[in-house]
N, C-alpha and C positions, 0 to 999 in steps of 0.2 A: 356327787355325794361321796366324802370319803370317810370308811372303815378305822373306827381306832383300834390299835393293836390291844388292850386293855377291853375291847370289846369280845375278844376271841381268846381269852383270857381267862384263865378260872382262878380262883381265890384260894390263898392256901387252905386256909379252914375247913374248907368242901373238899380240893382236890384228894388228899386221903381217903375221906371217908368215901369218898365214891369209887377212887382205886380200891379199895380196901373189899368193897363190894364187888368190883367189876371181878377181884381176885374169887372169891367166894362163887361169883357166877361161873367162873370160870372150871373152877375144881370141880361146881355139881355138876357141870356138864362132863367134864373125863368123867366121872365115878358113875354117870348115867350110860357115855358110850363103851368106854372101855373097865370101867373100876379101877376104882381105889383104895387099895389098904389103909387099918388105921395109921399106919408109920406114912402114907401117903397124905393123910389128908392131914396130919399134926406136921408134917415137915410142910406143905402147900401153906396151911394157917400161918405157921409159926412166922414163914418167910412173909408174907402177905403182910402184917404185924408189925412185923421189924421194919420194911419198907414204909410203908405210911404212916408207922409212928417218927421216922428218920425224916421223914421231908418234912408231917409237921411241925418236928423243934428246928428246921429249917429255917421256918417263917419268912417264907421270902414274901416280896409284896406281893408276887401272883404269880403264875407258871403260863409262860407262853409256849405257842407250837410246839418248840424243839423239846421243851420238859416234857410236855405231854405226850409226846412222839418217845419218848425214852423211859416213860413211865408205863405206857403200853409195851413196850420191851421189857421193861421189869416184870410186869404182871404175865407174860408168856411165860418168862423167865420160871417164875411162880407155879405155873403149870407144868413145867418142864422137871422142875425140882421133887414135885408131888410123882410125877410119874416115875420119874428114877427110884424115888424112897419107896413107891410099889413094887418097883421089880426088884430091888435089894434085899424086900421081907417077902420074895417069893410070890407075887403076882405076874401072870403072865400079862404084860402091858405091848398092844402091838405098835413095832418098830415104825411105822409107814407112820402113827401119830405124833408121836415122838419127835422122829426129825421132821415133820412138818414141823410144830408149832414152833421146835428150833430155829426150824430154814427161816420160817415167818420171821422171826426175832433178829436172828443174826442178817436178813435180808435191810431189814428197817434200820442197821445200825448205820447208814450211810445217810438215811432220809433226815434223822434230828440236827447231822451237824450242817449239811445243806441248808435245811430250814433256819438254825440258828444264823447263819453267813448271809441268807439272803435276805432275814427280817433285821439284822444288825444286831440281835439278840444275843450273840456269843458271850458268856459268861466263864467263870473258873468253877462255878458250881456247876454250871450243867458240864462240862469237859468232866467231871470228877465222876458227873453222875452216869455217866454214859460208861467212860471207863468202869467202874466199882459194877455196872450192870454187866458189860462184856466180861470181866474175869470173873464172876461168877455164875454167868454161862458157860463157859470154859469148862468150870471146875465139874460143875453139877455131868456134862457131857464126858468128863474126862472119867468122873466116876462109872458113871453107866457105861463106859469102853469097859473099863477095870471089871466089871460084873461079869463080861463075856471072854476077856483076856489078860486079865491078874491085876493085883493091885498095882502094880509098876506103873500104868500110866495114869493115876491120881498124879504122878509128879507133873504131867502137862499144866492142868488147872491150879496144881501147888505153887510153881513155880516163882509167881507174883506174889502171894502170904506170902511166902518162904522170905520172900526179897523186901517183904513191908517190915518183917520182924527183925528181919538183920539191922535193917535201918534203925529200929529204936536202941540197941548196941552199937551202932555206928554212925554216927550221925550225918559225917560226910556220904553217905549213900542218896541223903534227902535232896543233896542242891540237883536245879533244876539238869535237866540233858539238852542238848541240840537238838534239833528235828533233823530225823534220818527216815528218810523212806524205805529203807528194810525193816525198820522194826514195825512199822505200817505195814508192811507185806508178811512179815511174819505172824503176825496178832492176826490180820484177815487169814491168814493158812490155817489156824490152828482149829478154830469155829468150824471152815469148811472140810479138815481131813477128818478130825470127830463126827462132825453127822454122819461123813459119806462111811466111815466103820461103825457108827453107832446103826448105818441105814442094815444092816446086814448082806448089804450087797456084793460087799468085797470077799473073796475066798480069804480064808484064817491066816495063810503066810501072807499074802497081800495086805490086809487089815494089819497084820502087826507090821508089817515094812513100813507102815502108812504112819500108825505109830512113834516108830521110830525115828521117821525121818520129820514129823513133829517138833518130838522131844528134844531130836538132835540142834535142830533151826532155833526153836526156842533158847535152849543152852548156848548156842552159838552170840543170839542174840542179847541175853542179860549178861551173858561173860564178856561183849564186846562193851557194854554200857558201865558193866562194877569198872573193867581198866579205865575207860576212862573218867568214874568220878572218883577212882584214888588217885589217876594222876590229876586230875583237878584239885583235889584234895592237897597231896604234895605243894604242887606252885602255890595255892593260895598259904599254906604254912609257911613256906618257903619267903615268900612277901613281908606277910606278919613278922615274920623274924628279921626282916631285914629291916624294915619301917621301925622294928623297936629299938635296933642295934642305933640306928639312925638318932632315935629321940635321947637316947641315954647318952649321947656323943656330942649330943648339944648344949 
């Protein structure tokens, strides 16, 4: 007997609404073990919200494994968000929960593209959805760094906004990049240095060394990727103008 992948499968219609609740399960249980501020539970809602309301104008035919898999990553994500907006209005929220449901999340960010590869399921939507879930895990962890060690390293989780916005100003920023395994290894370092400063385990000049050499890697790695999509940018100008000189000569 065999298993249709459509059988293991949930329906966009429902998918939301049951993220949407798994989110809400999720929050009463922080606000039962550890509490949650009301800036906690409106930033946990609001994010909850915007998620499930985003996948259902989605409308995809149905969400397999790897969505699913990345959609429980969101809704950590969700929990995670909720506890940081606690501790920023002044809730003591303990650390050890914290980077668990992090670790959880960012542990799982390997299992969706797996599963997408090995069920054939790879899409450009789930690759977007997985990314849009990792930088704003980032950001939410780079904040709750910022709460114990200044605002300066918000710029870790900025970083990618920063680089979306420029792109609507510049549009050569948009074409695609090459696949580079550092910027793979950089994106996995950044998840992993945050928790371990977010954990408080690191001593204060270590946590910030840790920081920095984050921030540093990061900048190293979006400065190597702008040079090369303005000199992409350039040759393909450079083309154009030659293709036109070409057609007006004929």
């Amino acid at each position: 007997m065999t298993i249709s992948t459509a059988t293991t499968t949930t329906s966009p219609s429902r998918a939301p609404l049951a993220g949407f609740a798994a989110q809400l399960l999720l929050l009463t249980g922080l606000a039962v073990t550890s509490g949650l501020s009301s800036w906690g539970w409106v930033a946990g809602v609001v994010f909850g919200a915007v998620l499930c309301g985003l996948l259902h104008r989605a409308a995809l035919p149905s969400l397999g494994w790897a969505n699913l898999i990345t959609f429980g990553r969101a809704i950590l994500t969700g929990g995670v968000t909720a506890l940081v907006a606690s501790a920023a209005s002044g809730v003591t929220v303990p650390a050890a929960l914290l980077v668990t449901i992090a670790a959880i999340a960012l542990a799982m960010d390997g299992v969706d593209g797996q599963v997408a590869r090995r069920t054939g399921t790879s899409t450009a939507f789930g690759a977007r959805f997985d990314m849009e879930v990792d930088a704003f895990l980032i950001l939410v962890l780079s904040v709750s760094a910022a709460l114990e060690y200044g605002w300066w390293a918000i710029a870790i989780g900025a970083f990618r906004y920063v680089f979306v916005a420029a792109s609507w100003a510049l549009p050569w920023l948009t074409a695609p990049l090459p696949p580079r395994f550092g910027r793979k290894v950089v994106a996995a370092q950044q998840g992993v240095m945050l928790a371990v400063v977010v954990s408080g385990l690191l001593p204060g000049w270590l946590a910030v060394a840790a920081l920095i050499m984050a921030l540093g890697s990061l900048a190293w790695s979006f400065g190597r990727d702008v040079i090369w999509l303005h000199q992409a940018s350039r040759v393909r100008h450079t083309a154009r103008s030659r293709w036109s000189a070409t057609l007006v000569t004929q």
